[in-house]
C-alpha positions in Angstrom: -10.5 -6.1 8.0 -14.0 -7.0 6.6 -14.6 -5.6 2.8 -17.5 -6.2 0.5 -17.8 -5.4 -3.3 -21.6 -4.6 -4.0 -20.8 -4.7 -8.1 -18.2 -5.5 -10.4 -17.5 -6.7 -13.8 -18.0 -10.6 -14.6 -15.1 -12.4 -16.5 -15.4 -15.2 -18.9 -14.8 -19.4 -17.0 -11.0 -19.8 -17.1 -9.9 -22.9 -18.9 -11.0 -24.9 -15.5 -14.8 -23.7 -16.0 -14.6 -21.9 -13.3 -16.5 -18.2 -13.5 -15.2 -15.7 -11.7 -16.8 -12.3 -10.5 -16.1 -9.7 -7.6 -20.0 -9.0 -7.4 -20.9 -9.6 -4.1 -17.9 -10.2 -2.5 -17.3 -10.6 1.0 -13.7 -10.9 2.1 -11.9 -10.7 5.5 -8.0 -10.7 6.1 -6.1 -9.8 9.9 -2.6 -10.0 10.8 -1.2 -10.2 13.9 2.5 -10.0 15.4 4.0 -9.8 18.7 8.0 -9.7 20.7 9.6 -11.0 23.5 12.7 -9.8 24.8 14.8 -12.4 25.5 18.0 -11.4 27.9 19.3 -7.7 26.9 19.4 -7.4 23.6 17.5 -10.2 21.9 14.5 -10.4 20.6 12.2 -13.1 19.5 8.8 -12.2 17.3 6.0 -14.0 15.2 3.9 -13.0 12.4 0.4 -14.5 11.1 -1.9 -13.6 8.5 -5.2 -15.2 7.6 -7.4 -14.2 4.1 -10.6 -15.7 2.9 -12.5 -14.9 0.1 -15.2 -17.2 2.1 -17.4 -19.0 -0.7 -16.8 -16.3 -3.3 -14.4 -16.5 -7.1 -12.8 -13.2 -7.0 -11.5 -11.7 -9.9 -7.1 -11.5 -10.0 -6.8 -8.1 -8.5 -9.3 -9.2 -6.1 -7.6 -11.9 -4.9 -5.3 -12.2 -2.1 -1.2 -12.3 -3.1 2.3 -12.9 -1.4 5.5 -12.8 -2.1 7.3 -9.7 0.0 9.3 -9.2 3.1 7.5 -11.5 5.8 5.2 -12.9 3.8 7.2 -15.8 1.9 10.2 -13.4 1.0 11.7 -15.5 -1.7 8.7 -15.2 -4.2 8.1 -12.0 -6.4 6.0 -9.5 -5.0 2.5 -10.8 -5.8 3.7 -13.7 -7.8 1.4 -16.5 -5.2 -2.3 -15.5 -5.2 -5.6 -17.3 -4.3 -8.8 -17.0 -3.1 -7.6 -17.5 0.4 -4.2 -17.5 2.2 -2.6 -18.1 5.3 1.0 -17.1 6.6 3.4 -17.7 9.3 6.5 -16.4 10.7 8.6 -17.0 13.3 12.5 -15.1 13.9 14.7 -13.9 16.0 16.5 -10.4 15.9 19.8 -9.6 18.0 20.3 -5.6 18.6 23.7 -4.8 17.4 24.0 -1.4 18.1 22.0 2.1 18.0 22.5 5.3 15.7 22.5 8.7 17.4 19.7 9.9 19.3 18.6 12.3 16.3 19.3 9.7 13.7 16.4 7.0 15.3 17.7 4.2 17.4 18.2 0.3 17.4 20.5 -1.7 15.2 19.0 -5.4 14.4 20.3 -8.5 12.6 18.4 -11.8 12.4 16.7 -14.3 10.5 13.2 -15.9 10.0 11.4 -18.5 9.1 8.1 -17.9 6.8 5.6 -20.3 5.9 2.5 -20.3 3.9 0.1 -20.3 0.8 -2.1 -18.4 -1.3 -5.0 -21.1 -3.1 -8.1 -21.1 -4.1 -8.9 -24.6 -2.2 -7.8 -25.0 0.5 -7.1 -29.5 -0.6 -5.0 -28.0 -3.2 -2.9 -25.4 -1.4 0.8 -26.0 -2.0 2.9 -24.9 1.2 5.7 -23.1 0.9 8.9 -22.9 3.6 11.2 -20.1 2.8 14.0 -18.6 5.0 15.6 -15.2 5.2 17.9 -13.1 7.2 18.8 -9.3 7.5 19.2 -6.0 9.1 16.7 -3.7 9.9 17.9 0.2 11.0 15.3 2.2 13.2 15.7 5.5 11.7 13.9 9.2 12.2 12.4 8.0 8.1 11.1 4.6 10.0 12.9 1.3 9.6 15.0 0.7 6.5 16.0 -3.4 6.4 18.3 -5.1 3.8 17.4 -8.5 3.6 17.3 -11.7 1.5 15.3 -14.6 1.2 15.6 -17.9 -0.3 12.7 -20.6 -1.0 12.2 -24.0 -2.8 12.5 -24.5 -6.2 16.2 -21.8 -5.9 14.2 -19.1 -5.5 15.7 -16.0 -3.8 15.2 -12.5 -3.9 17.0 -9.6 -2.1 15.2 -6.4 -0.2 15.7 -3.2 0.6 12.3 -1.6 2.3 12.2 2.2 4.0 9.2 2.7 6.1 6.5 -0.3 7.9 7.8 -3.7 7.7 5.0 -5.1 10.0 
């Protein structure tokens, strides 16, 4: 997705000196993820994400965040943000079982690895490893997934989601 901002409030240089503005803001972000069945009921997948605010200083709820299912799990929601960002995923899912026809279908367990950062140079990005495991439901509602996620520094947080995880 390409978005630009035409016109937007300044704000005053943080403590750094740096200014930052959403006027005239260009910004692109894509994700991409993809499976592979592996023997009858496993499945292996990958997630990616890239964002870049390109040369521009957006303001904080212009900038890009993580911290959710998939998308380094372990942090708050929206507690990493930058400029730019870049994510990666990599798990595996085994099919345990399906729910009735006109309750939805598959059954998964698995676990994943997630790696990334959210900076606002890309010399001073920190990256971050975290790992998480869970179920995810396929239901008539969409998929519903119980999971938990753990990350350096003890973090952890646990999820329960209803609807798109992808």
């Amino acid at each position: 997705m390409l978005r630009r901002t035409f016109d937007a409030p300044a704000a005053p240089p943080t403590e750094t000196g740096v200014a930052r503005s959403s006027a005239g803001l260009t910004q692109f972000t894509g994700e991409a993820s993809a499976f592979w069945p592996v023997k009858d009921r496993h499945r292996l997948f990958v997630l990616g994400g890239v964002g870049s605010s390109f040369n521009g200083r957006p303001l904080r709820f212009d900038q890009f965040s993580l911290g959710s299912p998939l998308h380094l799990g372990a942090f708050g929601v929206g507690e990493l943000f930058g400029d730019h960002y870049v994510t990666a995923t990599a798990g595996y899912l085994r099919e345990m079982g399906h729910l009735p026809s006109f309750l939805g279908g598959g059954i998964f367990a698995g676990g994943w690895l997630e790696q990334g950062s959210a900076f606002d140079d890309r010399a001073a990005a920190a990256w971050h490893l975290h790992v998480s495991s869970g179920v995810i439901v396929d239901t008539v509602l969409g998929p519903v997934m119980l999971a938990a996620s753990a990350g350096s520094g003890r973090r952890w947080r646990t999820y329960v989601s209803i609807g798109p995880i992808f």
